[in-house]
C-alpha positions as CSV (number, residue, x, y, z in Angstrom):
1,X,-25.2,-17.8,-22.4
2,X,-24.8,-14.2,-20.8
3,X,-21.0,-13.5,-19.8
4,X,-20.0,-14.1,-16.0
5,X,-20.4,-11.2,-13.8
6,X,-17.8,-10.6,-10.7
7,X,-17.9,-7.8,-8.4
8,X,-14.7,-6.6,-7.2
9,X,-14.5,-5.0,-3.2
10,X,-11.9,-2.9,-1.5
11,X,-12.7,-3.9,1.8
12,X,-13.3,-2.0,4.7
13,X,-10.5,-1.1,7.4
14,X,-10.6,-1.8,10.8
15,X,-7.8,-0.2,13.0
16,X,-7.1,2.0,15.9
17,X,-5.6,4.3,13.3
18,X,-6.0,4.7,9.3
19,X,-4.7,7.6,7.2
20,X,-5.7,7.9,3.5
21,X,-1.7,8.2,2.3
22,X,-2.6,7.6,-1.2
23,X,-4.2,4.1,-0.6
24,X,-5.7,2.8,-3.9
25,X,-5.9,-1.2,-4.5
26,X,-3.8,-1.5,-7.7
27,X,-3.9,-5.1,-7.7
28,X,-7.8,-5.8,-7.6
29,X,-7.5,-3.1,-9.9
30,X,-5.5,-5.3,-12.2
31,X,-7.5,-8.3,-11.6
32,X,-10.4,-6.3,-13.0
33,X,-8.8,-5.7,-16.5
34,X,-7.3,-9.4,-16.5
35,X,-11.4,-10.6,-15.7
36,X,-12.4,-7.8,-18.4
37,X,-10.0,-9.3,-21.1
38,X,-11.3,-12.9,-20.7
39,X,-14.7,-11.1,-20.8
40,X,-16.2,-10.9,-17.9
41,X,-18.5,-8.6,-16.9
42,X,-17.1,-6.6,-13.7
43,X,-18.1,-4.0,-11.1
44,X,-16.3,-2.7,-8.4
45,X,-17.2,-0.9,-4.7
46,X,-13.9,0.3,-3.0
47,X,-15.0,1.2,1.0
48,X,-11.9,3.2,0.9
49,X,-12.6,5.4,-1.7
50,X,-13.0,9.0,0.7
51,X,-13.8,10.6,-3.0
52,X,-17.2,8.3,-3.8
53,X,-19.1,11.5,-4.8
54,X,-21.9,9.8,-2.6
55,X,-20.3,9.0,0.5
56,X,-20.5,13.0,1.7
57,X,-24.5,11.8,1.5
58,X,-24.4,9.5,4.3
59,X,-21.3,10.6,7.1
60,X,-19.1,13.3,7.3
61,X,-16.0,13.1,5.1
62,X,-12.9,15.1,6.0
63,X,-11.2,17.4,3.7
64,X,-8.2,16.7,1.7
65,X,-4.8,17.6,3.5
66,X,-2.5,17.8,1.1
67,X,-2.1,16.6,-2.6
68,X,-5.5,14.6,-2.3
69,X,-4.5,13.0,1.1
70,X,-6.8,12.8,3.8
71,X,-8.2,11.2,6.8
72,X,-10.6,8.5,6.3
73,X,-14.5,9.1,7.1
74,X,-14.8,6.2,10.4
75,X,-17.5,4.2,12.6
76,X,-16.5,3.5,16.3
77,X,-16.8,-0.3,16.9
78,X,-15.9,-2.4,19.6
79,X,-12.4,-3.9,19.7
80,X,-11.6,-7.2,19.2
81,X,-11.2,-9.2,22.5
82,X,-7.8,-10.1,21.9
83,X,-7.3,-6.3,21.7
84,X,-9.1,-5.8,25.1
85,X,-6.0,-4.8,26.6
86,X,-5.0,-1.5,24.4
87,X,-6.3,1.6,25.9
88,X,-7.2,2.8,22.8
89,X,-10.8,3.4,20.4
90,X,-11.1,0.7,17.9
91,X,-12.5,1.9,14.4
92,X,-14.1,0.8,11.4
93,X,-12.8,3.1,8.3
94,X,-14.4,3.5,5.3
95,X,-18.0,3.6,3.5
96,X,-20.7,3.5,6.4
97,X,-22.6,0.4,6.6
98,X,-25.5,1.0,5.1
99,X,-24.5,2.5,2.0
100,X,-22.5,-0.7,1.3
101,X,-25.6,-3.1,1.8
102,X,-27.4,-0.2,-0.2
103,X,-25.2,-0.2,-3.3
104,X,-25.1,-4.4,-2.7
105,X,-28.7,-4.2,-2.9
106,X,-29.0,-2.3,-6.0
107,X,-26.4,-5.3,-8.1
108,X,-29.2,-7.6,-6.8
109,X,-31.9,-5.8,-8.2
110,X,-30.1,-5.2,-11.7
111,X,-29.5,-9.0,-12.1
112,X,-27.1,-10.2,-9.3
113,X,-23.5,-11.2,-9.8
114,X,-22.1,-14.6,-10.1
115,X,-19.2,-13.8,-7.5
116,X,-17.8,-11.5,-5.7
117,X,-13.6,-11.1,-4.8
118,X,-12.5,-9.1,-1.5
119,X,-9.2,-8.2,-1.7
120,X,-6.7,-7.8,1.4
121,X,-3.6,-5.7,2.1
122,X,-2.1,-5.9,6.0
123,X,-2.3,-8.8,7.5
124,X,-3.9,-7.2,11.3
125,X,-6.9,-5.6,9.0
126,X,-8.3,-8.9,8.9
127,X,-11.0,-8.5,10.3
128,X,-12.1,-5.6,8.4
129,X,-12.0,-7.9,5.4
130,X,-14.1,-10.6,7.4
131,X,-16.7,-7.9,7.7
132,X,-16.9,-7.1,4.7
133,X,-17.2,-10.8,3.7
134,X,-20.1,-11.0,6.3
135,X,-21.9,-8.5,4.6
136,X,-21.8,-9.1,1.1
137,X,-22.8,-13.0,1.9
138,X,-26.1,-11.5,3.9
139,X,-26.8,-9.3,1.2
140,X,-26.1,-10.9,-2.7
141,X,-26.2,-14.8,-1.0
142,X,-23.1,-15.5,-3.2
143,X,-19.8,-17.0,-3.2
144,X,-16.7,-15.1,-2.4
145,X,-12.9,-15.1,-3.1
146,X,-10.5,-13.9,-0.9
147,X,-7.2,-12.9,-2.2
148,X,-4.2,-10.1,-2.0
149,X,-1.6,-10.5,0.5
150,X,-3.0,-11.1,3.5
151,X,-4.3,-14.6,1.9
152,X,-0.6,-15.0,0.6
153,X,0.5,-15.1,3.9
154,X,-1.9,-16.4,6.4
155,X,-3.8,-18.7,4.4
156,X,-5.1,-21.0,7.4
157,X,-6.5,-17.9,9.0
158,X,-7.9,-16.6,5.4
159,X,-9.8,-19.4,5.5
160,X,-12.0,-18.4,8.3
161,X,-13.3,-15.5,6.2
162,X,-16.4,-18.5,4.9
163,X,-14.6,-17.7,1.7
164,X,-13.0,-19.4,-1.1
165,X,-9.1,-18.3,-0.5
166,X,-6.8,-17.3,-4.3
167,X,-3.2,-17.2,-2.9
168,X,-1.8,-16.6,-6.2
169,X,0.4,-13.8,-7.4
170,X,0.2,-15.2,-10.8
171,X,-3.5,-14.2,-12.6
172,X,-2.7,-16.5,-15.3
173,X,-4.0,-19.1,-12.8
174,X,-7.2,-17.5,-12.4
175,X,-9.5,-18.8,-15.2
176,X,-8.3,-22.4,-14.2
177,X,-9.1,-21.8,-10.4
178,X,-12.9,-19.9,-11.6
179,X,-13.6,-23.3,-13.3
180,X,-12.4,-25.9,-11.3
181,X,-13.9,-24.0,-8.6
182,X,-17.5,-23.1,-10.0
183,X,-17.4,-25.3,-13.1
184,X,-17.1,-21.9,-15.4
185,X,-15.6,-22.2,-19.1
186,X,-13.4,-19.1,-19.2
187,X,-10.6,-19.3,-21.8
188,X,-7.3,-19.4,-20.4
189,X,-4.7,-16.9,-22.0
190,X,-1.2,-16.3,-22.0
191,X,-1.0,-12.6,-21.7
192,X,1.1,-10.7,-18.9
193,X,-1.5,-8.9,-17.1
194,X,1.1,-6.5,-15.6
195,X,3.2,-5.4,-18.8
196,X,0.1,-5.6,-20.9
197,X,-2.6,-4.2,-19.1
198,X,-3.4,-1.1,-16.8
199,X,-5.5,-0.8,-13.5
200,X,-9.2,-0.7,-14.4
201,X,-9.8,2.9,-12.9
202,X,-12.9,3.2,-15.4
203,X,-15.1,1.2,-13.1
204,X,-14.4,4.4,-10.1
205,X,-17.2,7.2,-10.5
206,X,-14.5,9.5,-9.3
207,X,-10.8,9.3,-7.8
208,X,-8.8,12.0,-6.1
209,X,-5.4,11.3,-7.3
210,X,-3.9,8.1,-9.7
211,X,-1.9,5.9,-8.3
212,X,0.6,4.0,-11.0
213,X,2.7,0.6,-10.4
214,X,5.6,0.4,-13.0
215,X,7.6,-1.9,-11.9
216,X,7.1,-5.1,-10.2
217,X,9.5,-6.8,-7.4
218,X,12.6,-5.5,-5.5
219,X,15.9,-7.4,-5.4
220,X,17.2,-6.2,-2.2
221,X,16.9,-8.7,0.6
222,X,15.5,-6.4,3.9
223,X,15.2,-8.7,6.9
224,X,12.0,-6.9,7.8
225,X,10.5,-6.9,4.5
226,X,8.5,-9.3,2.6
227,X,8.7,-7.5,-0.8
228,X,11.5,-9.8,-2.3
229,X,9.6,-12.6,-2.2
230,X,6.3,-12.4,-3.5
231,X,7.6,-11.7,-7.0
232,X,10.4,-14.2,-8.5
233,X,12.0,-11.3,-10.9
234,X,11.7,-7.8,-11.2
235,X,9.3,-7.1,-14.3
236,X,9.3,-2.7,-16.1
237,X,6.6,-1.9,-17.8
238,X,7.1,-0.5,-21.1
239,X,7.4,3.4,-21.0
240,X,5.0,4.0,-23.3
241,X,2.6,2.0,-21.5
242,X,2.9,4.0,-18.2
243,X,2.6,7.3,-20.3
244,X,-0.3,6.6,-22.2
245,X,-2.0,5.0,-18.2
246,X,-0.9,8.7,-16.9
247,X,-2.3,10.4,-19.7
248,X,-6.0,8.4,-20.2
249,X,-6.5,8.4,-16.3
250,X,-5.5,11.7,-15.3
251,X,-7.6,13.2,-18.0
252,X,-10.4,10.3,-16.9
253,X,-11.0,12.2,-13.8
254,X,-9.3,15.7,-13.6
255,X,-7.1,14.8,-11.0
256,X,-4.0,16.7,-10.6
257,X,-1.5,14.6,-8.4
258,X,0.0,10.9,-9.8
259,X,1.9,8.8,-7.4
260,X,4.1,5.4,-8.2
261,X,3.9,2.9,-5.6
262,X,6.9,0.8,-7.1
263,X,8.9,-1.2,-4.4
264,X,12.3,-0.1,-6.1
265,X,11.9,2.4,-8.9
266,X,15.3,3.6,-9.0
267,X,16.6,-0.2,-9.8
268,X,17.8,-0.1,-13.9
269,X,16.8,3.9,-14.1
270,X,18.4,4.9,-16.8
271,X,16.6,2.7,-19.0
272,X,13.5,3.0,-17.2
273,X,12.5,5.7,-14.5
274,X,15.1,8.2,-16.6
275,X,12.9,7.5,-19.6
276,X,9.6,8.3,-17.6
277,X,10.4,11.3,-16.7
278,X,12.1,12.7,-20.1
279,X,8.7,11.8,-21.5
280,X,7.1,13.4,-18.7
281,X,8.5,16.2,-19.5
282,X,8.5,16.1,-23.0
283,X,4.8,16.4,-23.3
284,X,4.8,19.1,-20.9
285,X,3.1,16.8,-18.3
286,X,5.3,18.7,-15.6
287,X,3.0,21.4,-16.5
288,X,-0.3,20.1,-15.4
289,X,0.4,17.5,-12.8
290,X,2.2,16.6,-9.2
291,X,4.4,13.6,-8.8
292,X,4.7,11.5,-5.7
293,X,7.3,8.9,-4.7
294,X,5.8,7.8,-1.1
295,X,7.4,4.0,-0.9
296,X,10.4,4.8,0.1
297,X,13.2,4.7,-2.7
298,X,17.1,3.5,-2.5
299,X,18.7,6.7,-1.3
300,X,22.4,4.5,-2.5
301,X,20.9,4.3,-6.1
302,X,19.8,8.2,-6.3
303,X,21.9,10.3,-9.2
304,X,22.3,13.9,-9.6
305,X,20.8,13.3,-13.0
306,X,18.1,11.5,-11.8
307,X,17.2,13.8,-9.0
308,X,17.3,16.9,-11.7
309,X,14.7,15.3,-13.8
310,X,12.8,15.0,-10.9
311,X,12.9,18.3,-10.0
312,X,12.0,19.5,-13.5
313,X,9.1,17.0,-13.6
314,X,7.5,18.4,-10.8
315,X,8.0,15.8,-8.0
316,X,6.5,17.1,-4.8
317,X,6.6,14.0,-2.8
318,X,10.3,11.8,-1.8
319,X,10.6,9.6,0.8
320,X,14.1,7.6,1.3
321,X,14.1,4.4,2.8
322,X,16.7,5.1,5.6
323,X,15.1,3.0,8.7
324,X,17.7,3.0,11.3
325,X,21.2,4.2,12.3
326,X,23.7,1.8,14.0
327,X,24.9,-1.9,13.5
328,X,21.5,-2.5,12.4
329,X,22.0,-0.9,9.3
330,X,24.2,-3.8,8.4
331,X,22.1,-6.9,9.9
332,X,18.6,-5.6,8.8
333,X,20.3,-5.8,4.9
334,X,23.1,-3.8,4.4
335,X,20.8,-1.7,1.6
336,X,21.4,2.1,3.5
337,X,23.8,3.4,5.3
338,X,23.9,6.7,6.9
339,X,26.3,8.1,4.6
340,X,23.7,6.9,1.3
341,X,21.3,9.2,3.1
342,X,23.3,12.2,3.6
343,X,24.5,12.0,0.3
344,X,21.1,11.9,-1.4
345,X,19.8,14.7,0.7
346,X,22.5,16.5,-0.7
347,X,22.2,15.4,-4.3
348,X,18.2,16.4,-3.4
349,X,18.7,19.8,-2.5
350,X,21.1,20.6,-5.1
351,X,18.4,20.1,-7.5
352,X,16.3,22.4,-5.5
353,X,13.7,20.0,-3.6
354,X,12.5,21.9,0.0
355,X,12.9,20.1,3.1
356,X,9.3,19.9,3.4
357,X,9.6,17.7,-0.3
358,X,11.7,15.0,0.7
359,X,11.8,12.8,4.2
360,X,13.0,9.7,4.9
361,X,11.4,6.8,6.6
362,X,12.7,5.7,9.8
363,X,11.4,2.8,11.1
364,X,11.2,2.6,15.6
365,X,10.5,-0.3,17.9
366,X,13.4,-3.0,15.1
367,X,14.3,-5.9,17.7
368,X,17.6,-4.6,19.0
369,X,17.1,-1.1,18.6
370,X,18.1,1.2,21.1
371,X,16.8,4.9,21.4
372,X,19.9,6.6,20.5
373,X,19.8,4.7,17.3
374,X,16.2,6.2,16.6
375,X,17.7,10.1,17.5
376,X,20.9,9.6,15.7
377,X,18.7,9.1,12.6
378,X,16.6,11.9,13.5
379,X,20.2,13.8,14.0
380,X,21.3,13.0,10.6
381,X,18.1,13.9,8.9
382,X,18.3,17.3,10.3
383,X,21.6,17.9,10.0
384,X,20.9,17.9,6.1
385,X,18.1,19.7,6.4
386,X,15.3,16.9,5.1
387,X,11.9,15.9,6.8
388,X,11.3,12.2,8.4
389,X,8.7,10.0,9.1
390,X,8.8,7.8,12.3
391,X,7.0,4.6,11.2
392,X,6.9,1.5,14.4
393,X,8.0,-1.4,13.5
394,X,5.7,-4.6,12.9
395,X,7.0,-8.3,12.3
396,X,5.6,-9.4,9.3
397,X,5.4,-13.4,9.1
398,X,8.0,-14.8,6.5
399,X,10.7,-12.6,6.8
400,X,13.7,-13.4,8.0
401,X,13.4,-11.1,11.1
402,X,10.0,-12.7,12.0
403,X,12.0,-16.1,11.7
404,X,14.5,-15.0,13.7
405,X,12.3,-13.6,16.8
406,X,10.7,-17.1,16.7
407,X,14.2,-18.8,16.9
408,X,14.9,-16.5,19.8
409,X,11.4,-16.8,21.8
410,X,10.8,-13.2,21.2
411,X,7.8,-14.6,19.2
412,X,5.9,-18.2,19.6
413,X,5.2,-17.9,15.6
414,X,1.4,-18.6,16.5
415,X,0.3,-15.0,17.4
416,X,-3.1,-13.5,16.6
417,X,-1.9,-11.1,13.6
418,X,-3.7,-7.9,15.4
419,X,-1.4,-8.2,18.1
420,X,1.6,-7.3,16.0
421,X,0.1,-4.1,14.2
422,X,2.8,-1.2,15.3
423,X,0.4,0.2,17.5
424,X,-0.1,-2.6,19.4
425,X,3.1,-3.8,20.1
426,X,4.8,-1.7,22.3
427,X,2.1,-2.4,24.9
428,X,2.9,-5.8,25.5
429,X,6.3,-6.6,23.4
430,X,9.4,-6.6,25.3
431,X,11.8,-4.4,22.9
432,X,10.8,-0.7,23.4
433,X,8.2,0.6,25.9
434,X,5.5,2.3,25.5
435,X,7.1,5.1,27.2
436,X,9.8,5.2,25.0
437,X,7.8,5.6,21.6
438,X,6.2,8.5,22.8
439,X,9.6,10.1,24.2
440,X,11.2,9.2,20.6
441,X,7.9,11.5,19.0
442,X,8.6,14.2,20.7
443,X,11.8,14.1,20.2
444,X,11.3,14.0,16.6
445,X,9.2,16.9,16.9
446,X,11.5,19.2,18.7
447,X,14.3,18.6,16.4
448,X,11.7,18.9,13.3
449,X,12.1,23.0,14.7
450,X,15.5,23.2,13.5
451,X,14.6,22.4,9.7
C-alpha cells in the first residue's frame, strides 16, 4: 500500500490591507514534519509566498523593502456585502488565481493527493481561506481540513468552509482524527512535535528570510490578547535545536535575515534566549546574518546584558510591547508601564541600537482610550529617541476584553468577524472615530520628525 499523500496550503488573504511583515505559516509548517515523521508523503503551496521564483511569471511582484519585507503581489475583488459600507477597495493577496489551479492541476496529474489541510491565521481573513477551499475542491475533488486559529476560535463558522474542521493545538491528536475521519491506519506516536522537530522549510523552492519559533506560550494574562490561552505551559526548545534549524535553513536558501516570532522570548532568558545568542555568536553567525524580533517583547524583562548580546549578534529589528499610556496600562494587564518602556529604550541605546532599530508597538482605537492617551505614548517614545508603530485595535473573541464589551453592549458577541478587523472598526464602532485615527497618524508622523 503506497504511503498517504497530504498537501499542505497557506491560504490566500483577503483584506483591504496586507503587508508581508515577515508572514511565514510556522505551524502548517510544523504539521508537515509531524505528517512526514508518521510517513506521509507531503507537499506544500503557500499563496503567500511573494518569493515563489514563479509568481514574477504571472503578476507583478513588488520589490523587497527592507530585510526581505515587502508588499504582497494583489487581485482587486469585490467586497463582502457585510463590508458594503467601508469606502474602501477590497483585495485578494497572494498567488493569482490561475497559477494556483495550475500548480493544483499538475498534483492531479502526478497521481493526486489523498487530502489536502488549509490552514488559518486571523480570524476576519476568513474568507480568504474559504476561497481557497473553493478552489482546491473544484480542482483535486478531495477532502479538506481546516485548522490553525481561526478554526480554534470560531469553529461554528469554520464549519462553513465545506471542510472537515481540526481545532486542535495538540498534533499528537492528529493520526487519531486522519483515521477516525477517513478510516487511515497511521501509527500514533508520542513525540513532541515542537521540541523535537523543526518547520518543514524543504518543501519551499525558495524563501526570502527564515522565520524561527523557540518558544511556545506566554504567561502574562493581556485582556486584549488571546496568546495565554491557546497553550497550557510555556514549552523552550532546546538551544541546540534552534541553532542547528538556523544553520540548515539559512544555508538551505541563502537567505540573509532570521526572525523569532516567539510570544515572550525574554521569559527564563538567561537559560534560554542568553544561550541563543552566545551561540550565535560563537559561531560567528553575527557575521553572516540579520536578526529580527517583530512580536513585540516585554520591555519590563529587557537586561543590559541581554540587550548587549543583542547588539553584538546583529539584531536589526526590536519592537517593545508598550500599547497604551494611562490607567489602561493597569486594566489591560498590568504587563508595561511607561517607566518599563523608557527604561528599555535606555538600556537599548546604551548598547548602541539606532532609533530606526527599535520601536514599540502602540496599540489605538482600546475601549476606553482617549487620544491623549495615544500622543502621550507617542510623547514618551520620542522623548527617548525610539520609533513606534500605531497598530488599531481589534477585539479578538475569547479574551477577556471581548467578554467584557459583550457584558457592556458595546458588542452583541454574534458579530460577522470582518466587521471587527482594525480597519473596519472605526467606521461604525462607537469608541474612536474615524476622524480621530487619522488625526492620531499624523500626529505620529509629525512627532516621528523629532527622532
Amino acid at each position: 500500500m503506497r504511503n498517504k499523500r497530504i498537501l499542505l496550503v497557506n491560504p490566500w488573504i483577503e483584506d483591504f490591507a496586507a503587508y508581508d511583515f515577515w508572514l511565514k505559516p510556522v505551524g502548517l509548517l510544523y504539521v508537515a514534519s509531524f505528517l512526514k515523521h508518521l510517513g506521509v508523503e507531503v507537499q506544500l503551496i503557500d499563496l503567500m509566498n511573494r518569493h515563489n521564483p514563479k509568481l514574477a511569471e504571472h503578476t507583478k511582484v513588488p520589490k523587497d523593502k527592507y530585510y526581505g519585507t515587502g508588499k504582497f503581489p494583489y487581485t482587486e475583488i469585490e467586497k463582502p456585502v457585510v463590508l458594503s459600507f467601508v469606502p474602501r477597495r477590497y483585495k485578494r493577496y497572494g498567488m493569482p488565481e490561475g497559477l494556483f489551479r495550475e500548480k493544483l492541476r499538475e498534483i492531479k496529474d502526478n497521481g493526486n493527493v489523498d487530502v489536502a489541510f488549509v490552514t488559518s491565521t486571523l480570524t476576519y481573513w476568513y474568507p480568504g481561506y474559504f476561497d481557497t477551499i473553493k478552489v482546491i475542491k473544484e480542482e483535486l475533488g478531495v477532502p479538506v481540513v481546516l485548522g490553525g486559529f481561526f478554526v480554534r476560535n470560531q469553529p461554528h463558522l469554520a464549519t462553513k468552509s465545506g471542510a472537515h474542521i481540526f481545532a486542535g493545538t495538540d498534533l499528537g491528536y492528529l493520526p487519531r482524527y486522519l483515521n477516525n475521519l477517513f478510516g487511515w491506519s497511521l501509527p500514533e506516536v508520542g513525540i513532541d512535535w515542537f521540541l523535537n522537530l523543526s518547520p518543514a522549510y524543504e518543501l519551499y523552492d525558495n524563501i526570502g528570510y527564515l522565520v524561527l519559533i523557540t518558544t511556545l506560550g506566554c504567561p502574562y494574562n493581556c485582556t486584549y490578547c488571546i496568546a495565554h490561552r491557546n497553550w497550557e505551559r510555556m514549552k523552550f526548545k532546546p538551544v541546540e535545536n534552534v541553532m542547528e534549524e538556523i544553520e540548515r535553513f539559512s544555508k538551505m536558501y541563502a537567505v540573509k535575515d532570521i526572525v523569532f516570532f516567539d510570544d515572550a522570548i525574554l521569559i527564563n532568558a538567561q537559560t534560554h534566549f542568553k544561550l541563543i545568542l552566545k551561540e550565535i555568536i560563537a559561531r560567528n553567525l553575527n557575521k553572516e546574518f540579520r536578526f529580527h524580533l517583530p512580536n513585540g517583547i516585554h520591555a519590563r524583562l529587557l537586561t543590559q546584558e541581554i540587550s548587549d548580546l543583542m547588539y553584538e549578534a546583529n539584531f536589526k529589528t526590536i519592537k517593545l510591547g508598550y500599547e497604551t499610556t494611562g490607567k489602561l496600562q493597569d486594566t489591560t494587564g498590568g504587563k508595561v508601564r511607561d517607566e518599563d518602556l523608557i527604561r528599555a529604550a535606555n538600556i537599548l541605546r546604551l548598547s548602541g541600537f539606532a532609533h530606526k532599530e527599535v520601536s514599540a508597538y502602540i496599540m489605538v482605537n482600546l475601549p476606553e482610550q482617549q487620544v491623549k492617551d495615544v500622543e502621550d505614548a507617542i510623547d514618551v517614545c520620542t522623548s527617548v529617541g525610539i520609533d513606534y508603530s500605531l497598530n488599531e485595535f481589534t477585539p479578538i473573541v475569547g479574551t477577556d476584553i471581548w467578554i467584557d464589551l459583550i457584558n457592556k453592549g458595546w458588542l452583541t458577541g454574534l458579530e460577522d468577524p470582518v466587521i471587527l478587523n482594525n480597519t473596519v472598526l472605526p467606521y461604525w464602532w462607537n469608541n474612536m472615530t474615524f476622524d480621530q485615527i487619522q488625526k492620531l497618524k499624523e500626529y505620529a508622523r509629525i512627532k516621528r520628525r523629532e527622532l
